[in-house]
C-alpha positions in Angstrom: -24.0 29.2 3.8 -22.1 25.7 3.9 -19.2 25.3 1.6 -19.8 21.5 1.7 -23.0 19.6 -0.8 -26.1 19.1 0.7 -26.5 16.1 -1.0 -24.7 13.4 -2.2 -24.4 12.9 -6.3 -22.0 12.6 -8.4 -21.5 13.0 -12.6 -20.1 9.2 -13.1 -18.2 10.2 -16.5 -16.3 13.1 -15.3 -15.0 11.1 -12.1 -14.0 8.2 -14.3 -12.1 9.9 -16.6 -10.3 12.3 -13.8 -9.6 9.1 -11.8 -7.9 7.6 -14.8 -6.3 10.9 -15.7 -4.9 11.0 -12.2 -3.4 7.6 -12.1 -1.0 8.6 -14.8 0.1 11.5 -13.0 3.4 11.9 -10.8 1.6 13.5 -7.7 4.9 12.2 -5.5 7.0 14.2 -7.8 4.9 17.2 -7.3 3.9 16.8 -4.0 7.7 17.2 -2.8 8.7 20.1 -4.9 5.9 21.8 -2.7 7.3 20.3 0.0 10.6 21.4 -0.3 9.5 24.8 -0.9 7.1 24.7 2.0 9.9 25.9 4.4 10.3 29.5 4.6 14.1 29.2 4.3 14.1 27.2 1.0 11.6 29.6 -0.5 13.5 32.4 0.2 17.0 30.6 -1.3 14.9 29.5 -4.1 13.4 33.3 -4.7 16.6 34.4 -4.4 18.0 32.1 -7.2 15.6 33.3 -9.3 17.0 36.9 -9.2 20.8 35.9 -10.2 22.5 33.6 -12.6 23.5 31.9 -9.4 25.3 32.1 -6.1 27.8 30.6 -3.9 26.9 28.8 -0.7 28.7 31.8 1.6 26.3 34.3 -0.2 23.2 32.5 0.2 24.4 32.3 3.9 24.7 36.1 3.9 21.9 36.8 1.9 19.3 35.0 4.7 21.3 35.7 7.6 22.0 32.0 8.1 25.1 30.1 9.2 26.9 28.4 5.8 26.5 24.9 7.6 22.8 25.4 7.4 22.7 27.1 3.7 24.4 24.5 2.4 21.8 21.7 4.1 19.0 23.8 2.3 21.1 24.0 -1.0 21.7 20.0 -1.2 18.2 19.5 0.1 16.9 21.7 -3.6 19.5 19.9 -5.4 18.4 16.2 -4.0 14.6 17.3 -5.0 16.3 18.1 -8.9 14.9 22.0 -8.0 18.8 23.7 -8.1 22.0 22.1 -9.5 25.8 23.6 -8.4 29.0 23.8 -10.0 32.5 23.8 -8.5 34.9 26.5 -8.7 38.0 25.7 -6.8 36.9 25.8 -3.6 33.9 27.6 -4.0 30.5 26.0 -4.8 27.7 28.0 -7.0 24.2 27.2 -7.0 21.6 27.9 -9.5 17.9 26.8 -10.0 17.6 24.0 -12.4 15.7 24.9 -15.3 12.8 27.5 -16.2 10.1 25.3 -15.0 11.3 26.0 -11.4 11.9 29.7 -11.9 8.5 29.5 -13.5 6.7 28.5 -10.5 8.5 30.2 -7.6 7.6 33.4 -9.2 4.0 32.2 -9.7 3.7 31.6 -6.3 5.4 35.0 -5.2 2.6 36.8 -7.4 -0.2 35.1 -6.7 0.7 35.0 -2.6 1.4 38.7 -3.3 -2.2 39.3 -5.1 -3.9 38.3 -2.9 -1.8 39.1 0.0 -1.9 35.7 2.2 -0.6 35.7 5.7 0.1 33.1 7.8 
């Protein structure tokens, strides 16, 4: 069995409008949310996020068993993408995820990775 066609053909009206469709879209956008949560550390910090109102830098260090130097380059990296935004509090700095529609997905991901149990 060949999971590609044996022949070529096409339905003209349904490609038109999809290619139209997809014009409009912001596939950049999307394509580097995936990308940013395509490394295994920033998946984890963004899981993470998703369990708490929000953290500081040193407990996401902790949490991951990373150094805070390198927490805090995944933290600003989220931030820079608009997934997580921080606050200051004196000297500490809390991060949370943005909004819903980020929480939303990570945990969408989780359960359908965990479903159907994908391994690398």
């Amino acid at each position: 069995m060949s999971d590609v066609c044996d022949v070529f053909c096409y339905d003209e009206e349904k490609v038109s409008r999809l290619k139209q469709e997809l014009a409009s879209y912001d596939t950049l956008g999307m394509t580097k949310i995936f990308k940013a949560l395509a490394d295994d550390t920033r998946a984890k910090i963004a899981l993470m996020l998703c369990r708490t109102d929000e953290l500081c830098v040193c407990d996401v260090a902790n949490i991951i068993g990373t150094t805070i130097p390198n927490a805090s380059h995944h933290l600003r990296l989220l931030r820079n993408l608009g997934l997580a935004k921080y606050r200051k509090e004196g000297k500490l700095v809390f991060y949370s995820l943005d909004d819903e529609h980020v929480k939303q997905l990570i945990w969408m991901a989780l359960q359908h990775s965990m479903e159907n149990k994908i391994l690398v």
